[in-house]
Backbone as a ProteinNet text record, in pm:
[ID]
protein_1_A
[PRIMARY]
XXXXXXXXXXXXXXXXXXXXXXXXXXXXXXXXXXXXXXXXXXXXXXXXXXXXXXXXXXXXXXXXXXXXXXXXXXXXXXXXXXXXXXXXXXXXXXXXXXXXXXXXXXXXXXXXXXXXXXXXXXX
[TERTIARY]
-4591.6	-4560	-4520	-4418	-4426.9	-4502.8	-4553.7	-4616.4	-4565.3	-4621	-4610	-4503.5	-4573	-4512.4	-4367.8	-4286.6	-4202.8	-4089.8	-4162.1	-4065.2	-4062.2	-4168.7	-4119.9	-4030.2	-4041.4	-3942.5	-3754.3	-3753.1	-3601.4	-3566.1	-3677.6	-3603.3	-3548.3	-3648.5	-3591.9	-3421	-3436.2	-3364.8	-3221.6	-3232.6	-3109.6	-3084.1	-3189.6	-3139.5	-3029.7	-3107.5	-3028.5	-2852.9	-2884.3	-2737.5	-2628.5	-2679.7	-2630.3	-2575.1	-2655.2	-2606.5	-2498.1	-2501.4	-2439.4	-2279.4	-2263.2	-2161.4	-2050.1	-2155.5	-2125.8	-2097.1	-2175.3	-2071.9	-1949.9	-1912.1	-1809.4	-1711	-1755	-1651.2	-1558	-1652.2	-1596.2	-1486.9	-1581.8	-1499.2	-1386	-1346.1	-1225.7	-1119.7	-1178.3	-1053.1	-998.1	-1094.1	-1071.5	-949.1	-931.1	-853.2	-712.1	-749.5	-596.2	-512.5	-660.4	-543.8	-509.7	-556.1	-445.4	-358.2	-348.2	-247.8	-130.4	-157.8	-75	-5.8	-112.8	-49.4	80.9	38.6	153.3	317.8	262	407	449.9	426.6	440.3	490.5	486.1	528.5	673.1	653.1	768.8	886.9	808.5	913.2	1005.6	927.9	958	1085.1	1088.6	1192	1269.3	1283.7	1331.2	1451.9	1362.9	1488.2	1574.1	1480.4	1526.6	1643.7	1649.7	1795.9	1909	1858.1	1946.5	2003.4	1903.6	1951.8	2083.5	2107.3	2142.1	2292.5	2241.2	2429.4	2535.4	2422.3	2478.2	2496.1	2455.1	2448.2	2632.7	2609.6	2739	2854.7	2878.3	2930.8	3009.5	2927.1	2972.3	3052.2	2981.7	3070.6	3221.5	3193.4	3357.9	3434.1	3416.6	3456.3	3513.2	3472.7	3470.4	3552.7	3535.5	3669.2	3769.7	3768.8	3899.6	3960.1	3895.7	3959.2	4037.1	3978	4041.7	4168.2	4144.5	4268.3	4367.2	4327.4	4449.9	4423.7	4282.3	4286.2	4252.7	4248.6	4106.3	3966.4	4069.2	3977.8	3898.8	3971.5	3928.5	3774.4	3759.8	3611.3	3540.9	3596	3441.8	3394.8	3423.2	3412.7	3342.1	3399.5	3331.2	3198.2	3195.4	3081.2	2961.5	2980	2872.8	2843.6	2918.7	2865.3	2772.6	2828.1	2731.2	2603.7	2579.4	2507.3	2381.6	2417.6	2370	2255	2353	2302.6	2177	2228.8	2096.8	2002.4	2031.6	1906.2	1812.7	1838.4	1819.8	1699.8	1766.2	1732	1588.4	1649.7	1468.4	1406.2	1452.6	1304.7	1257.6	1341.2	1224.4	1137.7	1197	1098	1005.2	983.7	860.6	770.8	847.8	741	695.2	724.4	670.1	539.1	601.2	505.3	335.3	397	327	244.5	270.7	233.2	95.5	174.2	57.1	-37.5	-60.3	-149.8	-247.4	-207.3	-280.8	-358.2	-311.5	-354.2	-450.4	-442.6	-550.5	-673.5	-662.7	-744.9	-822.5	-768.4	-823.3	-900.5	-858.3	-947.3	-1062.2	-1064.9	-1160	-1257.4	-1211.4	-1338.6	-1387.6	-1322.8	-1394	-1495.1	-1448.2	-1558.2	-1655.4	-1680.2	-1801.2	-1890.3	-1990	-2110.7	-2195.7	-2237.7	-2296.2	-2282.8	-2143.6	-2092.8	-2143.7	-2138.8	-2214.8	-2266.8	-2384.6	-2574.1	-2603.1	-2500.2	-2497	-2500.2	-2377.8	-2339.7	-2413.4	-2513.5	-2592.1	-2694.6	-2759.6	-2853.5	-2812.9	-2757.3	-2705.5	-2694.2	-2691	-2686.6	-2785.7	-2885.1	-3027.6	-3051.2	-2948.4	-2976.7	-3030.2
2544.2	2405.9	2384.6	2258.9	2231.6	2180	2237.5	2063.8	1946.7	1872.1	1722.4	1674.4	1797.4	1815.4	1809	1947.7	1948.3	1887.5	1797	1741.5	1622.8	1578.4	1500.3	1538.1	1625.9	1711.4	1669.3	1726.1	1736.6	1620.6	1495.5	1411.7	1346.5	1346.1	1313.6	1383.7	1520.1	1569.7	1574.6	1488.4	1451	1300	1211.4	1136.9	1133	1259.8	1262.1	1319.5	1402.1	1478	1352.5	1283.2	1097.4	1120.8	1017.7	944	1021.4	1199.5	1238.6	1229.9	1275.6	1228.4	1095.6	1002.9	864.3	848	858.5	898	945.1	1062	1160.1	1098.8	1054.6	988.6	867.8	775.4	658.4	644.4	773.1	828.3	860.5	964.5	1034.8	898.6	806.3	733.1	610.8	633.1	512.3	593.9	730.5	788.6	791.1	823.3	850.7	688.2	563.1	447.2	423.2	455.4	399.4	518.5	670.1	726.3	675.1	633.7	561.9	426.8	387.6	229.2	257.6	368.6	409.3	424.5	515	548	490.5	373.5	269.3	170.8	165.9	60.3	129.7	262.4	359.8	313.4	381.9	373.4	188.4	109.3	-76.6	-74.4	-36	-6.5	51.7	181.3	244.3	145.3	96.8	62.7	-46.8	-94.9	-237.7	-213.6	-86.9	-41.2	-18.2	81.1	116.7	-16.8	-95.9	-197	-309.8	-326.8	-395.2	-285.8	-172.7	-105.4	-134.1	-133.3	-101.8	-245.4	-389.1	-486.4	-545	-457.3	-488.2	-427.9	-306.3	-201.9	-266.2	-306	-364	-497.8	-588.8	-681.6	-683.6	-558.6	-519	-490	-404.4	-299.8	-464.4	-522.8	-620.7	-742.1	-735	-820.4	-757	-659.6	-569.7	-541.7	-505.6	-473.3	-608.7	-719.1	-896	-898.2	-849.2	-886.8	-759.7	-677	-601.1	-509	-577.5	-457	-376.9	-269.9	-179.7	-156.2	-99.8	-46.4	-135.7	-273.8	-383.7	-416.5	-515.6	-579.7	-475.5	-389.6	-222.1	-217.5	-132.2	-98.6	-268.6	-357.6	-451.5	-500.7	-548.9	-554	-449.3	-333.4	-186.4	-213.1	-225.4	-274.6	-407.9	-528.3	-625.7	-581.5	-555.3	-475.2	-422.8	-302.9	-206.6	-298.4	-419.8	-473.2	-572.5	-620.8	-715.8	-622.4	-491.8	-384	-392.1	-368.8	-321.9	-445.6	-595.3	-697	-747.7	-724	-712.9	-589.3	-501.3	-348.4	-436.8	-491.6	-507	-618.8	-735.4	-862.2	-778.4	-675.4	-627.4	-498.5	-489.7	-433	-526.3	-641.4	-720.5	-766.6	-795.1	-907.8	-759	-645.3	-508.1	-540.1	-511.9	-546.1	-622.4	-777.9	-918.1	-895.4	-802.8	-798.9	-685.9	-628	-461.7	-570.8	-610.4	-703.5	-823.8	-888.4	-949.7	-886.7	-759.4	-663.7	-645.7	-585	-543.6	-640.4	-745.4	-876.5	-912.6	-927	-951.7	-801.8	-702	-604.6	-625.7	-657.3	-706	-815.9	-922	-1006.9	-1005.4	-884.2	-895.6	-951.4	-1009.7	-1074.1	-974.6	-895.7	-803.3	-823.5	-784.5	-754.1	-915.9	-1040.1	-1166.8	-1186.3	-1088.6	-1095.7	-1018.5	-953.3	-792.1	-881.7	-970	-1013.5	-1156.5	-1253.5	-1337.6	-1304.9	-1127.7	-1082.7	-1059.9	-992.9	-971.4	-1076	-1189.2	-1285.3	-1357.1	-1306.5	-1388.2	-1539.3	-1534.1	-1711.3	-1657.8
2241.4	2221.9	2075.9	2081.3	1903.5	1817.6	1727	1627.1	1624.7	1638	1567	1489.9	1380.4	1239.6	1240.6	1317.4	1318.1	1377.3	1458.2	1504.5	1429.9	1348.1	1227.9	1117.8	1100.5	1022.9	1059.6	1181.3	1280.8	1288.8	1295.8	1308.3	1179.2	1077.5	952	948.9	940.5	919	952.9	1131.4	1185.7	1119.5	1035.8	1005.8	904	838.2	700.7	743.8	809	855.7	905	947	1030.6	967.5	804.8	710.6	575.2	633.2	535.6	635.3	725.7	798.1	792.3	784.8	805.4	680.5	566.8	410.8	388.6	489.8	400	487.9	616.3	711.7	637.4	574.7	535.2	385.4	326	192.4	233.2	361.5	383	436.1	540.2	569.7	445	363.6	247.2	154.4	174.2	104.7	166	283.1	354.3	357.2	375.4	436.5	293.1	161.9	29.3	45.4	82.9	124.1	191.9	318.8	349.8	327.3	260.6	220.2	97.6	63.2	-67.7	-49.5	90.1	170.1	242.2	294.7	383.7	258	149.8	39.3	24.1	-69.7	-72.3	36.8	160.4	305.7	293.4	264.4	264.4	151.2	56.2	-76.9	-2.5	21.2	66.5	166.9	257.8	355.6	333.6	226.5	155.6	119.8	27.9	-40.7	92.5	191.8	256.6	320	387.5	431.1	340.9	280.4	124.6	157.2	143.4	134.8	265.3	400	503.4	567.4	502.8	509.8	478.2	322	241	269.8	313	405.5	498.3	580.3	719.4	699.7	626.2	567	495.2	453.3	344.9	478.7	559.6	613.5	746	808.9	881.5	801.4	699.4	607.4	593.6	565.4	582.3	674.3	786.1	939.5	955.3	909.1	966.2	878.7	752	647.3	642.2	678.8	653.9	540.1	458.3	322.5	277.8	341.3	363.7	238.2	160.3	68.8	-39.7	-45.6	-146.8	-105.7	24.6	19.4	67.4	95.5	153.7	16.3	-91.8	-228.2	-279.7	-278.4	-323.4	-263	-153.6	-66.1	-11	-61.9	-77.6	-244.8	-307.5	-436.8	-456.9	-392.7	-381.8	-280.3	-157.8	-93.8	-162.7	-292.6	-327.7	-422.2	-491.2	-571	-558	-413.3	-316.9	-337.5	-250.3	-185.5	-329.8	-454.3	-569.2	-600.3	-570.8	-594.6	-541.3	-398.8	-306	-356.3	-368.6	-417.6	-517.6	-629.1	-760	-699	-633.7	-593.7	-477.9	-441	-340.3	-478.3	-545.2	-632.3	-706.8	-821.1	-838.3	-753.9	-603.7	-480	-569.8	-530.4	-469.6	-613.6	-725.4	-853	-857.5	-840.6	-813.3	-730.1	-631.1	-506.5	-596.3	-654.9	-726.6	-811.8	-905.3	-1025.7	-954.9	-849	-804.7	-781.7	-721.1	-654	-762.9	-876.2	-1002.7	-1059.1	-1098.3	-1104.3	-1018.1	-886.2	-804.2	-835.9	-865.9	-862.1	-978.1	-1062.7	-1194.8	-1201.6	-1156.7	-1117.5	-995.6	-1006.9	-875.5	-887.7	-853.7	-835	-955.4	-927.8	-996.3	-1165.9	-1182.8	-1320.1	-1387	-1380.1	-1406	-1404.3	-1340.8	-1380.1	-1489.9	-1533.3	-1602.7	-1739.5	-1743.8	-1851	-1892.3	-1770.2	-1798.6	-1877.9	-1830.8	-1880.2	-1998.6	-2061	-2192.5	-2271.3	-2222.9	-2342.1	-2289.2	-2237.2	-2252.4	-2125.6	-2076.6	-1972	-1884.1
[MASK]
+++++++++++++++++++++++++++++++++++++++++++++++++++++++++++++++++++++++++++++++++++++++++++++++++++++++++++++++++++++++++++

């Protein structure tokens, strides 16, 4: 038969194994979803631009087919295009920017860090 003992032991022991699990679990997906949130920002630019050329593209290319001129509003309108795409990337890095910089702020003011600093000056 077993002791007592040991099965006080095993069970501690599966507690601890739980909670080391349930640690490394929560560490690992906290890593991958700012992984992905990175490349999922990247990927958003990304299409922003493409979108913006192939926007302007189609427009030249569709003014031209109507007028007769080929090469004028393609070249012009992939240039304006390029210049939109360019236009939205910086206003989604900016947006991307302001959202980081809030984040950073709110962890700064945690609850915590204002007892830290009440205590320090004595109130």
């Amino acid at each position: 038969m077993t002791d007592p003992e040991d099965d006080d032991r095993l069970a501690r022991l599966d507690e601890r194994i739980a909670a080391a699990k349930a640690q490394h679990a929560t560490a690992g997906k906290a890593h991958q979803e700012e992984h992905y949130s990175q490349a999922q920002l990247a990927w958003r630019m990304v299409i922003e631009l493409v979108a913006g050329l192939l926007i302007g593209f189609g427009m030249g290319y569709g003014l031209d087919s109507l007028l007769g001129t080929l090469p004028v509003f393609l070249v012009l309108f992939t240039f304006l295009g390029f210049a939109a795409g360019i236009k939205t990337m910086m206003r989604s890095a900016q947006e991307i920017q302001k959202q980081q910089e809030a984040a950073t702020a709110a962890e700064e003011d945690a609850p915590g860090d204002g007892e830290d600093e009440r205590a320090r000056n004595g109130d």
